[in-house]
Residue frames as a rotation matrix with the C-alpha (Angstrom) as fourth column:
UNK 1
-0.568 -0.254 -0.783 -33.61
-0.733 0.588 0.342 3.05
0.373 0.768 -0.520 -22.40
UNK 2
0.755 0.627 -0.191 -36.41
-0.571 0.773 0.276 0.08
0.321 -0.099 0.942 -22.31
UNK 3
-0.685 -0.394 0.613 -34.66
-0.683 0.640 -0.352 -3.04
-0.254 -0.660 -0.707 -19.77
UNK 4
-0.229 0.200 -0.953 -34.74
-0.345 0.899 0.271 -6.59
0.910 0.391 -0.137 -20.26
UNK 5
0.346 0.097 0.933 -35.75
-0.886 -0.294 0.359 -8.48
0.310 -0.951 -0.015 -17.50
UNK 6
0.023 -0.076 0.997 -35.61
-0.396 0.915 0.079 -12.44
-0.918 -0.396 -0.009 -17.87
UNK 7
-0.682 -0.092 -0.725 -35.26
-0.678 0.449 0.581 -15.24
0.272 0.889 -0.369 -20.75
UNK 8
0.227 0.870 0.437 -38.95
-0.884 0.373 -0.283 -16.39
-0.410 -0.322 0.853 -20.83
UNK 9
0.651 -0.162 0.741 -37.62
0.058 0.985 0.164 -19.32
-0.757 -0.064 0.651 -23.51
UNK 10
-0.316 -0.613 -0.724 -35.02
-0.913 -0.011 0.407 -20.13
-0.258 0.790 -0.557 -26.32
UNK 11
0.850 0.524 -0.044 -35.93
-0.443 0.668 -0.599 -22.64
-0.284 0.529 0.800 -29.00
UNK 12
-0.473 -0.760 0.447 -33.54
-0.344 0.626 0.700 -25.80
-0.811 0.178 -0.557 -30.02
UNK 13
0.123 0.041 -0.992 -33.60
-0.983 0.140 -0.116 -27.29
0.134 0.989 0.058 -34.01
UNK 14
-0.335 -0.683 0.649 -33.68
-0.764 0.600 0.236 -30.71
-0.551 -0.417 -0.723 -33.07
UNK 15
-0.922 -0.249 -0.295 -33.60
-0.380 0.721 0.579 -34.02
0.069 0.646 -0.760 -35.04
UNK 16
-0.454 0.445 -0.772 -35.95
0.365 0.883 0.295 -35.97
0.813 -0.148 -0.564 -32.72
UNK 17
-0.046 0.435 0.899 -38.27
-0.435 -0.819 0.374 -34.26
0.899 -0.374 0.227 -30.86
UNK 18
0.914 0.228 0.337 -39.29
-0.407 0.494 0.768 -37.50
0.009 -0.839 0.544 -28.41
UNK 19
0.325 -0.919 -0.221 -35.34
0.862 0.384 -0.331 -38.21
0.389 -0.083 0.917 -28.31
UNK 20
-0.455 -0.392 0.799 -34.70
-0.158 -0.848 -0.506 -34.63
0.876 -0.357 0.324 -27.41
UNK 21
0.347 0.791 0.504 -37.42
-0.653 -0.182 0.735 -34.99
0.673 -0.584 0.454 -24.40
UNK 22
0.921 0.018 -0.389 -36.21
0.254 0.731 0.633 -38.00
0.296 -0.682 0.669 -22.99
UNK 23
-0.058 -0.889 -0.453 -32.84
0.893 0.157 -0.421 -36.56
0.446 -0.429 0.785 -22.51
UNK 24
-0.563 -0.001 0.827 -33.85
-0.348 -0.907 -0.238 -33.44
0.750 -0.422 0.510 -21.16
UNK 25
0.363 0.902 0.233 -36.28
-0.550 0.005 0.835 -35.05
0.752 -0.432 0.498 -18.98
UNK 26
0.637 -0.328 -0.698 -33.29
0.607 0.771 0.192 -37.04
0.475 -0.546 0.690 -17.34
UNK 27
-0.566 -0.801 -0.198 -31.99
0.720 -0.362 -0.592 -33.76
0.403 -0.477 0.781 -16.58
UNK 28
-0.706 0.483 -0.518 -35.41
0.680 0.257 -0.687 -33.00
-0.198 -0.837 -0.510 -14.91
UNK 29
-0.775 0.371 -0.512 -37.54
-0.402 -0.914 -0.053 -31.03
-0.488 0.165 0.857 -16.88
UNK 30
-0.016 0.971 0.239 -40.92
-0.021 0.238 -0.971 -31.11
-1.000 -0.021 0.017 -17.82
UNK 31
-0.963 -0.270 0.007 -42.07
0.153 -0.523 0.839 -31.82
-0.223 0.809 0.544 -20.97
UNK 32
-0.117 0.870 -0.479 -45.11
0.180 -0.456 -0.872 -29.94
-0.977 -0.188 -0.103 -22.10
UNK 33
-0.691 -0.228 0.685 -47.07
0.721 -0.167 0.672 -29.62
-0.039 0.959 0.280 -25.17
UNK 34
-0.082 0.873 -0.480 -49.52
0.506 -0.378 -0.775 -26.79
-0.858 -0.307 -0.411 -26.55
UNK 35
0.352 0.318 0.880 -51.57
0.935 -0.078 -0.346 -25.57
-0.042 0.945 -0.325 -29.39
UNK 36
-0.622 -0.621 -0.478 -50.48
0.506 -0.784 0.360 -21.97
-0.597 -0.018 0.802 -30.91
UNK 37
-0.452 0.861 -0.235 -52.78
-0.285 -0.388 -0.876 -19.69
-0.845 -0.329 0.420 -32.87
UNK 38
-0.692 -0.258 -0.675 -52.49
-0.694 -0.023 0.720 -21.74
-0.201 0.966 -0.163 -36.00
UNK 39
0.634 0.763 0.123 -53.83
-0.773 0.625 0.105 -24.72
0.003 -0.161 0.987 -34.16
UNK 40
0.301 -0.858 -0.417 -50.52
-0.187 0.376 -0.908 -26.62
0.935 0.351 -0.047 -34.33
UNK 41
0.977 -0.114 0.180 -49.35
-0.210 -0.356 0.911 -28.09
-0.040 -0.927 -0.372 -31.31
UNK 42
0.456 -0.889 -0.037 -45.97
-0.294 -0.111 -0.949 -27.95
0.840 0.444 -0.312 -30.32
UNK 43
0.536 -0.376 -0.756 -43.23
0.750 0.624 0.222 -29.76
0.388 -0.686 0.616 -27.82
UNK 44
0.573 -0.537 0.620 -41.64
-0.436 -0.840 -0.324 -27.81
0.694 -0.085 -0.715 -24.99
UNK 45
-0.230 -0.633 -0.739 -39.30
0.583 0.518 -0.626 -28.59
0.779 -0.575 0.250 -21.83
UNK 46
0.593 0.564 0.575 -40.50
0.053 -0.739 0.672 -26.59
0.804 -0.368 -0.468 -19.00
UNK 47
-0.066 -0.439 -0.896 -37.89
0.989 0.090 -0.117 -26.13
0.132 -0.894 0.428 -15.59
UNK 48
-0.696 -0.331 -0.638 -38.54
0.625 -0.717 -0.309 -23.07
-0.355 -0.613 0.705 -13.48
UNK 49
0.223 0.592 -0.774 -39.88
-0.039 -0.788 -0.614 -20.02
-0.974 0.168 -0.153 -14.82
UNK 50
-0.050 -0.381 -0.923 -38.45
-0.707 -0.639 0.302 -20.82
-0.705 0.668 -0.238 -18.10
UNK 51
0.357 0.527 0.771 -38.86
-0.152 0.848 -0.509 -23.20
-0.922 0.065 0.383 -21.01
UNK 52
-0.805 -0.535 -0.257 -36.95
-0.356 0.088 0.931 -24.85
-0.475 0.841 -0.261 -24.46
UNK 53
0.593 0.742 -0.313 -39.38
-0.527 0.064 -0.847 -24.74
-0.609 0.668 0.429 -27.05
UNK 54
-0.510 -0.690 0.513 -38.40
0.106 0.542 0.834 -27.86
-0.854 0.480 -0.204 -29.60
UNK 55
0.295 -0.137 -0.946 -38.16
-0.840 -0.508 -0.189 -27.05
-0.455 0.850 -0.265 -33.40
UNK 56
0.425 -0.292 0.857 -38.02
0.293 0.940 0.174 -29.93
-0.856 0.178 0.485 -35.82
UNK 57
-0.493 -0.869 -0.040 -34.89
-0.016 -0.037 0.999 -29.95
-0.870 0.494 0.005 -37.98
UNK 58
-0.918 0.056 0.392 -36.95
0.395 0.083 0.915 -30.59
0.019 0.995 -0.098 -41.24
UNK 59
0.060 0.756 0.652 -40.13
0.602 -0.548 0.580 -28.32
0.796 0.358 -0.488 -40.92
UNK 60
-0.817 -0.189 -0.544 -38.71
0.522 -0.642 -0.561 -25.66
-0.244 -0.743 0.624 -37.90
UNK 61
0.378 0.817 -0.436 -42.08
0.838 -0.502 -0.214 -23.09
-0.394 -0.284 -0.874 -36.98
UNK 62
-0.464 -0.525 0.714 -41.86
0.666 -0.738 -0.110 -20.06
0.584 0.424 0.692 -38.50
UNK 63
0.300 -0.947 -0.119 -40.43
-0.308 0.022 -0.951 -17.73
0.903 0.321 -0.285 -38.27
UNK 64
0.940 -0.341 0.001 -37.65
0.292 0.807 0.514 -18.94
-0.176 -0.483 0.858 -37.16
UNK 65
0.336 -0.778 -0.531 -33.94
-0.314 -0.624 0.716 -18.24
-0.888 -0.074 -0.453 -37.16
UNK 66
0.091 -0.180 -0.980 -31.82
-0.968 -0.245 -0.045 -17.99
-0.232 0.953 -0.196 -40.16
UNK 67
-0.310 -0.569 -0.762 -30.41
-0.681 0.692 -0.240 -21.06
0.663 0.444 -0.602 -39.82
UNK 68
0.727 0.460 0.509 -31.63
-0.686 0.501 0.528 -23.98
-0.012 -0.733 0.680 -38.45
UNK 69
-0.140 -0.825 -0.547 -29.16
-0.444 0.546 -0.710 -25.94
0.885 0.144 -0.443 -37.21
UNK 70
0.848 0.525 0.073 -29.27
-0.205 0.197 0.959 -28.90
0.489 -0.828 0.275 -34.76
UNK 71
0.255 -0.928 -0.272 -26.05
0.930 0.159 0.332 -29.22
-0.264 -0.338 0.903 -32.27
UNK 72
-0.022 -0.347 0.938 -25.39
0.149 -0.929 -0.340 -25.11
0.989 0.132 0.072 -32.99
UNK 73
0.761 0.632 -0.145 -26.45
0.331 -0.187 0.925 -24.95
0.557 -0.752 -0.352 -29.28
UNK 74
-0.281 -0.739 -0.613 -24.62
0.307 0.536 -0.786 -24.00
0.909 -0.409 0.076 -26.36
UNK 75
0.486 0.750 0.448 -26.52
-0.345 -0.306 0.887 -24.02
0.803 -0.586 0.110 -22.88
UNK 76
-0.463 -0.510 0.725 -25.86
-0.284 -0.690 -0.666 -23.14
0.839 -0.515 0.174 -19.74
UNK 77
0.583 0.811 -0.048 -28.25
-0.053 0.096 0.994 -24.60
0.811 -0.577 0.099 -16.67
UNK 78
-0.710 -0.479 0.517 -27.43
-0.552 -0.078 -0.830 -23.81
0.438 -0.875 -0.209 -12.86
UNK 79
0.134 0.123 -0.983 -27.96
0.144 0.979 0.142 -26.03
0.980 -0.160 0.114 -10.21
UNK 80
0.556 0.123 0.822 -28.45
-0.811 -0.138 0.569 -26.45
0.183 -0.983 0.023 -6.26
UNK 81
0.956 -0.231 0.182 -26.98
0.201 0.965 0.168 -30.24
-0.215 -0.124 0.969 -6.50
UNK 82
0.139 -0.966 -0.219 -23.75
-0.624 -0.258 0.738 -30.77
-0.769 0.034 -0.638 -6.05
UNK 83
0.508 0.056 -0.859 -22.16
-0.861 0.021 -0.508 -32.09
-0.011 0.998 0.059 -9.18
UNK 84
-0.891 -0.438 -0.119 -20.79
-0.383 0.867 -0.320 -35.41
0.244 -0.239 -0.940 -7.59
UNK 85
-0.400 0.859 0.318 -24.49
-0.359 0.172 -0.917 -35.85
-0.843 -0.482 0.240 -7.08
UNK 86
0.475 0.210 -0.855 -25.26
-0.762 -0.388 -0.518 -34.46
-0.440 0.897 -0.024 -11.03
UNK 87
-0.239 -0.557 -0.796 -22.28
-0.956 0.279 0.092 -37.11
0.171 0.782 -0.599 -11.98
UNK 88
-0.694 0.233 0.681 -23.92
-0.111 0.900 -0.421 -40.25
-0.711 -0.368 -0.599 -10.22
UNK 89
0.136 0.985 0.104 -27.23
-0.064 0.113 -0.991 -39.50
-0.989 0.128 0.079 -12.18
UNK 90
0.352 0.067 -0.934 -25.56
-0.867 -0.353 -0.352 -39.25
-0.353 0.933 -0.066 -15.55
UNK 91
-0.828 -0.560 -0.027 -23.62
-0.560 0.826 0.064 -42.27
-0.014 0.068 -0.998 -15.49
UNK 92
-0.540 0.723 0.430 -27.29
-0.004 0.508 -0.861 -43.74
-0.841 -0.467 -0.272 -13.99
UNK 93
0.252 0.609 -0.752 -28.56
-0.407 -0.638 -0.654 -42.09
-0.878 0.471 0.087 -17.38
UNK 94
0.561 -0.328 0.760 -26.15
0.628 0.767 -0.133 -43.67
-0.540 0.551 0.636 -19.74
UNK 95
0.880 -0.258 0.399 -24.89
0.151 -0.644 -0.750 -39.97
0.450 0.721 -0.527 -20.68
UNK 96
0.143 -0.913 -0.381 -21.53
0.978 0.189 -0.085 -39.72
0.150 -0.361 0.920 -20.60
UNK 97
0.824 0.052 -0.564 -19.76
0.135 -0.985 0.105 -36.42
-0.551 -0.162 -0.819 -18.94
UNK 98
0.715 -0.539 0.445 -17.26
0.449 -0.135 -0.884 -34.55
0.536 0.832 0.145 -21.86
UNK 99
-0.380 -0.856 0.351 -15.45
0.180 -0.440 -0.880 -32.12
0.907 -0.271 0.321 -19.50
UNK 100
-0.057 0.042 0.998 -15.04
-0.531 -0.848 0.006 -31.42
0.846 -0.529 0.070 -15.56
UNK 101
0.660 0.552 -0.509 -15.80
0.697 -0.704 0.139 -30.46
-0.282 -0.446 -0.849 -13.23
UNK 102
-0.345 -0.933 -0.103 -14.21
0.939 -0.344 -0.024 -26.89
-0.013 -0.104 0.994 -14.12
UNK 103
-0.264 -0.046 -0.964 -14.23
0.445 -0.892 -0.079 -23.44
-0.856 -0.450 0.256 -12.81
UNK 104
-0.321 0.178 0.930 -16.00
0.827 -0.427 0.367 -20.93
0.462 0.887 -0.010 -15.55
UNK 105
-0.980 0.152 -0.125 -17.66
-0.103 -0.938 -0.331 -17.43
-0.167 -0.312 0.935 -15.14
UNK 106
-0.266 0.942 -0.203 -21.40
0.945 0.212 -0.250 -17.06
-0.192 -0.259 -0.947 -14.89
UNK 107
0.373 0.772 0.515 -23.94
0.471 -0.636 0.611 -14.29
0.799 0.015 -0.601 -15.54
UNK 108
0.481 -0.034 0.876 -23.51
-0.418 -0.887 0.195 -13.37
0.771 -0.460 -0.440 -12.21
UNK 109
0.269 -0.893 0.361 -19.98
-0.941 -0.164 0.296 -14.53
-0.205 -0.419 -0.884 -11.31
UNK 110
-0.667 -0.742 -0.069 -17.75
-0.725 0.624 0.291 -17.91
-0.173 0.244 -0.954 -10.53
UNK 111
0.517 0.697 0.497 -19.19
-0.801 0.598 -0.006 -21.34
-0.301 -0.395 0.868 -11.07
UNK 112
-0.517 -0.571 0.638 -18.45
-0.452 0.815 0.362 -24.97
-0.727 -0.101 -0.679 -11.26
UNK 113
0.372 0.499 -0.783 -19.33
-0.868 0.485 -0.104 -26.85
0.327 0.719 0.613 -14.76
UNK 114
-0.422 -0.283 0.861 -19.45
0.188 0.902 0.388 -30.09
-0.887 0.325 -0.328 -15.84
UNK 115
-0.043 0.351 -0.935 -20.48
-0.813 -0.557 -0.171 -30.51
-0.581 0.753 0.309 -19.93
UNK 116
-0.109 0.397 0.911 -22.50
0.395 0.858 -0.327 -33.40
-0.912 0.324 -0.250 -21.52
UNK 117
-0.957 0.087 -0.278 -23.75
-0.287 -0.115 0.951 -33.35
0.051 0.990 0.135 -25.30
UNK 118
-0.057 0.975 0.214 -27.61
-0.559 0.146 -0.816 -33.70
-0.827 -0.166 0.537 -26.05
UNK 119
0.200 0.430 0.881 -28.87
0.155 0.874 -0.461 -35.83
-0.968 0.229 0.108 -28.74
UNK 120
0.921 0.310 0.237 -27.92
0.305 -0.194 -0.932 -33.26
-0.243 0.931 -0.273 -31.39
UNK 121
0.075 -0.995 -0.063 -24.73
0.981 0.085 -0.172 -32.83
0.177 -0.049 0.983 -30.15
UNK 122
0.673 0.235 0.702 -25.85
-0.089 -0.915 0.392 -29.34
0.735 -0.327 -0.595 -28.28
UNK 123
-0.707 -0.617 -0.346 -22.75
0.276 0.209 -0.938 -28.73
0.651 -0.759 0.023 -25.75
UNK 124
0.575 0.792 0.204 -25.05
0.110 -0.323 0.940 -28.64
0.810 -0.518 -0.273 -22.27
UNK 125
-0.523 -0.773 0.360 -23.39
-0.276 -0.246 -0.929 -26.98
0.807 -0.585 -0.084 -19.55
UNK 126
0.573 0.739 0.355 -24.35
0.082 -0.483 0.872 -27.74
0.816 -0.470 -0.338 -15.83
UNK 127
-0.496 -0.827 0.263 -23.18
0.332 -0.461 -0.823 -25.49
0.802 -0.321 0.504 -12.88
UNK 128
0.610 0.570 -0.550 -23.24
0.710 -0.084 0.700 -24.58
0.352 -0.817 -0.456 -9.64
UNK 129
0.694 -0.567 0.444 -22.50
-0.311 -0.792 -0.525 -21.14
0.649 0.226 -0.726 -8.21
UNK 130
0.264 -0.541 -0.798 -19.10
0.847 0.526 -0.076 -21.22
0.461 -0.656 0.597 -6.31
């Protein structure tokens, strides 16, 4: 049987593209833009090896999932910082934290969450492994 290996990116439906950027960018990601073969360029978020490709809510790239919906999210991002670190910088940020710190399960085992809301009202998880 053919094997996945990695999640190169996943795409978000969002309202505001340069409202979607500035809060991801306060949780430390790049944002990056670039042309596809239409000639169109387009807004991403870049951290690590991996990257959120943003989708505007009233003309989403095709194709595209069935539904576009912004706030359908729910994401997941792991961390090296401790989250008493993570909660200084959000407060510093103006974003407010919804739940935690609490124990959850991971990909590949326990971890520690905390769980903010993005501009569209995407639940955004971040964790460290415990």
């Amino acid at each position: 049987m053919p094997e996945l290996t990695a999640l190169d990116h996943l795409v978000l439906t969002v309202q505001d593209i340069a409202h979607s950027v500035r809060f991801y960018t306060a949780l430390g990601m790049q944002p990056v833009t670039f042309q596809v073969a239409d000639g169109s360029t387009r807004t991403a978020l870049q951290f690590g090896d991996q990257k959120i490709n943003l989708h505007p809510a009233d003309a989403p790239f095709q194709p595209h999932a069935k539904t576009t919906v912004p706030g359908s999210a729910d994401l997941c991002f792991l961390t090296e910082t401790p989250l008493a670190h993570w909660a200084l910088h959000l407060a510093d940020q103006g974003i407010e934290i919804e739940d935690g710190p609490v124990p959850r399960t991971g990909a590949r085992g326990p971890i520690l969450s905390i769980y903010v809301r993005d501009p569209d009202g995407n639940l955004v998880e971040i964790s460290t492994q415990a």
